[in-house]
C-alpha positions as CSV (number, residue, x, y, z in Angstrom):
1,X,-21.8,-15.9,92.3
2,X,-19.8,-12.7,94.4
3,X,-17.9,-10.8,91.7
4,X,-15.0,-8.6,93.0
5,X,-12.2,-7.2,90.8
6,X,-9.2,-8.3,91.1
7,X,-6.8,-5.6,92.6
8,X,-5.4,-5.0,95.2
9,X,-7.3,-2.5,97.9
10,X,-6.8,-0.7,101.0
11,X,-10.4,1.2,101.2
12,X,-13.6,-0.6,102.5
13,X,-15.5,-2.6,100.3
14,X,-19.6,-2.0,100.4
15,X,-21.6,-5.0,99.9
16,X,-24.0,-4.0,96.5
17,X,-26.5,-5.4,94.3
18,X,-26.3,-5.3,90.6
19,X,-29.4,-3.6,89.3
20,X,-28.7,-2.8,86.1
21,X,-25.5,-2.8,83.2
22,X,-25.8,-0.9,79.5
23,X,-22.7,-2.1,77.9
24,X,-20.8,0.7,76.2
25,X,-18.7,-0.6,73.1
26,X,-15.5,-1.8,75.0
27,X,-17.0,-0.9,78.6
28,X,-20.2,-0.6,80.7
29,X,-22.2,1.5,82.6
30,X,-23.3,-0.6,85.9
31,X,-25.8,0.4,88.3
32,X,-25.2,-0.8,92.4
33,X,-27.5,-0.4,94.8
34,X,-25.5,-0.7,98.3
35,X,-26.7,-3.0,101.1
36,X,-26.1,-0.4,103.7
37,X,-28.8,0.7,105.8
38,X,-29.3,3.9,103.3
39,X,-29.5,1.0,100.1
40,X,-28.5,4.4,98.2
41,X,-28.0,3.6,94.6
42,X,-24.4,4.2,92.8
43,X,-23.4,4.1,88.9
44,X,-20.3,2.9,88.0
45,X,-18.3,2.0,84.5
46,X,-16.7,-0.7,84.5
47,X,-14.4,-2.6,81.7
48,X,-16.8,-4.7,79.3
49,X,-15.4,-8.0,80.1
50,X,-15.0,-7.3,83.9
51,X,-19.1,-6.3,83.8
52,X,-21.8,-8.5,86.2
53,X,-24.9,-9.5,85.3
54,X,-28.0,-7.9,86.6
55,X,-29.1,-9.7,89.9
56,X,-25.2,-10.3,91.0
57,X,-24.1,-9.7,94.6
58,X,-20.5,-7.7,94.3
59,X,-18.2,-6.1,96.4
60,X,-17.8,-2.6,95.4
61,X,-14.2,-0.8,96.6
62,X,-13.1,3.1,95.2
63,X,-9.7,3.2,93.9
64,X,-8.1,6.7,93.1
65,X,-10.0,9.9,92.7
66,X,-13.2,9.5,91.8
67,X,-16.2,12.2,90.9
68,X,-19.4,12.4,92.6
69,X,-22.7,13.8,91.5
70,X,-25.7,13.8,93.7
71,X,-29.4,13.4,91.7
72,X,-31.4,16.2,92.5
């Protein structure tokens, strides 16, 4: 099963695989590995009902601002 939020976009959308989801009381934290060539990994939070499962191909697309941190 693909999983893609339902909004509407501009931006690209990166091809991911769900790795991992802690649910958060009303939302959750999901971890994306992208299916680039660099298969770098990405955490994102997501509302609780909109949340895949672990193992799920998605479609992942940044809307707005966002913040970046890089893991040292």
């Amino acid at each position: 099963m693909e999983w893609e939020a339902e909004t509407a976009h501009t931006g690209a959308a990166h091809d991911a695989l769900v790795t991992d989801v802690i649910f958060q009381g009303q939302d959750a934290s999901v971890a994306l590995q992208l299916q680039s060539a660099t298969r770098a990994m990405v955490r994102t939070r997501v509302p609780g009902y909109l949340c895949p499962r672990p193992g799920e191909r998605v479609r992942l697309v940044v809307e707005g601002e966002v913040t970046a941190y890089s893991r040292a």
